[in-house]
Structure formats: structure tokens, C-alpha cells
C-alpha positions, 0 to 999 in steps of 0.5 A: 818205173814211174812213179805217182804221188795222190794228193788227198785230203783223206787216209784210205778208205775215208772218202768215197770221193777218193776210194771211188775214184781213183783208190780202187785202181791203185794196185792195178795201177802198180801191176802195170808199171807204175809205183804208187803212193797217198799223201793224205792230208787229214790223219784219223785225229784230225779228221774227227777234230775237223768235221765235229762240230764246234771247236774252233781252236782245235780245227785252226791247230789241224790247217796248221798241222795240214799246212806242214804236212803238204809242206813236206809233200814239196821235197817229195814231189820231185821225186815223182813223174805224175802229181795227182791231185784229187779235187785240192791239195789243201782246205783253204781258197789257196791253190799255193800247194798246186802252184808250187807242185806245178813248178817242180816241173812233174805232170799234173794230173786234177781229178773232180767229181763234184761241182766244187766250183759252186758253194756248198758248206755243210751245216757244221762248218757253216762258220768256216765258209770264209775259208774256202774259195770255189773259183780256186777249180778254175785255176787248179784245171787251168794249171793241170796236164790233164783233168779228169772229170766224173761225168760229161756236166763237170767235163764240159765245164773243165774244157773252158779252162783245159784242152786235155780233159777226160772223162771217168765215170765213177766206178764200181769194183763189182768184185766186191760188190756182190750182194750177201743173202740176207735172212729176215724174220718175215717178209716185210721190205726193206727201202733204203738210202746211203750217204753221210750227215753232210747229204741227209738233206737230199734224203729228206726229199723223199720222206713225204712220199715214204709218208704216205707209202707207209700209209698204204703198205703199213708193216709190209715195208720199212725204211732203213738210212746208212751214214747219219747214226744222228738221223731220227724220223719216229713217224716212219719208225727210222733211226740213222746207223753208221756207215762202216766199212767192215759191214758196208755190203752187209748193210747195203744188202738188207736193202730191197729197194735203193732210193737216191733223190736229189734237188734239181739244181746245179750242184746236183746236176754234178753228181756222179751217181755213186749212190745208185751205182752201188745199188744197181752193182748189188743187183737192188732196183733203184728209183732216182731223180732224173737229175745229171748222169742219171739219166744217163745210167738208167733206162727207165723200167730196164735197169731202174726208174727214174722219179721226177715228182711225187706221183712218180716217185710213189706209183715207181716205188709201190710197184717195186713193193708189189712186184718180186719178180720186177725186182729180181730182173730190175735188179739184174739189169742194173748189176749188167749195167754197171759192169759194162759201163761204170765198173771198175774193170770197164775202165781201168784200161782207159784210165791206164791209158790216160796216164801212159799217154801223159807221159808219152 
């Protein structure tokens, strides 16, 4: 039975990156022949030690501690067919862990599903920037077997360094993703946006609209942000609540309207569109920037809206308010959507095919 070795940096069910790219296949991975086993760098202490804020002294012992970790990887590495590594295999501009897996002489298998190659820090490791090193994505693609990339921006990209790349999109269990019925204590609606501390800054985007919606429809609607409990807007009433795994379609079913808006630049243009996926598999009309695959996942007025400025934004949504039944068949579209073209079970036979074919 060949065997896989997923190098991440988290444990399971951390990272959306890693659950929705390829941590949802592993048990139809197995089923199918193939044995499988996650590697991840960052245990639950080290993780909250290295994303807090601050403490300096405290994420130097973590790059140490990780140091080994991948260290031990080495000896075990040999005793795999497929290394695959999800977006890098450590948190410094080294690709020396790459390098040395490389030469084990295994498949290498590279998947990303972000513009990693462009600088993007997050507020809180701001001082850590020196650290990172975005050119290191070229040498990881350079150096891969295959690379396996999350839209047609971020593939296109890997074919000027890889003959062998793949495109899986980001995907969707639509088995869990189902929408719970929510009893609320009136009629009033919910709009709503998911994402972490690190994206708050693309929801931000949106509040001026939200502004002046809340203007116009008062108590009839309100706001609700999962993934940044530090969040607060008192003019829209709004206050962050943590993302949690336990009650994540609880939470994300209370919504009535997704909203995901994004800023019309590079790295955004590589984004795989997880957040309005999510929306779109429990059957919430979505309205989102017009930025990257978005345009590709929806058709306008079909299965969501797409919302290039103000105007747009403020006329698409307040016609969803108004609407009931436009939500219902939006809603229904969208959840079709995404089972036929950004669901698990509509891609795993390709991604099953992707590793036979490595392995000849």
C-alpha cells in the first residue's frame, strides 16, 4: 500500500487552508489504497504561543522546537512514496526541509491556494517579516513532482516554474455542509461574514455600505462577524464571535445573507473563494467582489451577485433583504453550484487521479 506523508503547519482541523484543501480526502484517500499520515508542525501550545501577540522570546523557542520536529520528519520521510507539502514545510524563507525531502529521492507533491509568492504579514507578526522569504514559492514549485494549485491565477503562475501542475479547486464536503433550521425571535435578517483576525480587514470593506443599509432597513436587519471575537462596531450594534468548529454550521446558519468583499489587487486575485463556498453549500445568497475565481463561481442574479462598487453592493444586498423568495432560489442554485463543480465528492476522483498518475 503506498504511503503519504501531509507536511503542514497545523494538527487537524486548524487550518482552513489545509481542512479544505486536502484534509477532507484523507479518509477517501485511504479507502482507496493509499495509507496516510499529517505531520504538522505547530502543536495547540505552540500555536497559541506563536500567533499571540508579543512575546518575542516565547516564539523563538517555538522556530526551534518546529526546527527538530521537521528534523524528525527526515528519518520518516523514507519510508513514504508521496511527500506532500502544503504550502511550506517550515515558517522561515528556508526551503532547506524541501530540499533535503527532495533528496530522499520520494514524489513530491507542492499544493497552494493563496498568492504566497507576494508579501502578506499579518498585523501581529508584523516584526517577524524578516523571517519570511515569499520567493522561496518559486524554488518549492521548481522542485516538486507535481504542484497542485487552487484556481487558474495561482496555476498559471506555477507553469512558469513546473511542467506538471493541476488545478483543485477548493472544495466543499456538502455532506456536512448542510444548513440547520434556525428559530429566531422575530423576522428580523441576518447578514453576515466568516474569516479570522488576520482577514477582518477585507470585511472592513463592506462597513460603509452596511452603514447606510442600516439606515434604510433599521431593526429589520442586523450584522453578525464569526473568527474575530476582538472585533467591535458599536454604530452597526456588531460584536466579533469566535469561530468554532463544534458549532461552525450552527453559526454559519444563522446568516441570511453571506457577504464576502475583497480589495482588487494581487493577492486577492488568488484567493479561492472558500468563504463564499461555504455560503453558497448551505444554500445562503452570496454577494462578493468580482475579484479572481469569483467570477468564475458565480453567475450573476443565478446562484449569487457579484458587487464591484458601493452602489452595487447596496442595490444587490437590499434586494436580497426585500426578496424572500429571491433568497430561497438563490440559495438553491448556489448549494447546486457547488456540488457540481466545488464539492468534495466532484473532485475527489480527479485528485485520486492526480496521485495514481505520480506514481505511474
Amino acid at each position: 500500500m503506498p504511503r503519504i506523508l501531509f507536511i503542514g503547519a497545523h494538527r487537524l482541523n486548524r487550518s482552513p487552508s489545509q481542512r479544505f484543501r486536502f484534509e477532507q480526502y484523507l479518509s477517501f484517500f485511504q479507502k482507496n489504497g493509499f495509507e496516510c499520515h499529517l505531520s504538522p508542525l505547530l502543536d495547540e501550545k505552540d500555536d497559541r504561543r506563536f500567533y499571540s501577540e508579543g512575546n518575542f522570546f516565547g516564539k523563538i523557542s517555538v522556530v526551534v522546537k518546529s526546527f527538530f520536529r521537521r528534523w524528525k520528519d527526515m528519518g520518516k520521510a523514507k519510508n513514504y512514496d508521496i511527500i506532500f507539502i502544503q504550502r511550506e514545510a517550515f515558517m522561515t524563507g528556508s526551503i532547506f526541509f524541501e530540499k533535503k525531502l527532495k533528496a530522499i529521492g520520494k514524489k513530491v507533491v507542492f499544493d497552494f491556494d493563496d498568492a504566497i509568492w507576494l508579501p502578506n504579514i499579518s498585523e501581529s507578526n508584523k516584526k517577524y517579516e524578516w523571517l519570511k522569504n515569499p520567493l522561496k514559492t518559486d524554488q518549492l514549485i521548481s522542485i516538486s513532482d507535481l504542484v497542485i494549485a487552487g484556481n487558474a491565477f495561482l496555476a498559471d503562475y506555477a507553469k512558469k516554474f513546473n511542467g506538471n501542475v493541476r488545478m483543485i479547486p477548493t472544495t466543499i464536503d456538502t455532506d456536512y455542509h448542510i444548513r440547520r433550521v434556525r428559530v429566531k425571535k422575530d423576522e428580523s435578517i441576518c447578514i453576515g461574514w466568516t474569516g479570522s483576525h488576520t482577514t477582518i480587514q477585507h470585511f472592513e470593506h463592506a462597513v460603509p455600505v452596511l452603514k447606510k443599509l442600516k439606515k434604510n432597513f433599521g431593526n429589520k436587519i442586523y450584522f453578525k462577524v464569526i473568527g474575530d471575537p476582538a472585533y467591535e462596531n458599536k454604530e452597526l450594534g456588531l460584536k466579533g464571535v469566535s469561530w468554532k468548529l463544534t458549532s461552525e454550521i450552527e453559526d454559519l446558519s444563522e446568516f441570511d445573507i453571506g457577504i464576502m468583499p475583497l480589495p482588487d489587487d494581487e493577492w486577492a486575485k488568488g484567493k479561492c473563494g472558500l468563504k463564499g463556498l461555504q455560503y453558497m453549500a448551505l444554500e445562503i445568497p452570496t454577494v462578493i467582489s468580482p475579484v479572481g475565481v469569483n467570477r468564475e463561481i458565480i453567475s450573476e442574479g443565478v446562484n449569487g451577485f457579484l458587487a464591484q462598487n458601493e452602489e452595487e453592493w447596496i442595490e444587490k444586498i437590499s434586494l436580497l433583504i426585500e426578496n424572500p423568495e429571491l433568497r430561497k432560489k438563490i440559495g438553491r442554485d448556489a448549494r447546486k453550484t457547488v456540488e457540481e463543480r466545488y464539492s468534495v465528492n466532484s473532485q475527489k476522483e480527479k485528485y485520486l487521479s492526480c496521485l495514481k498518475d505520480l506514481l505511474g
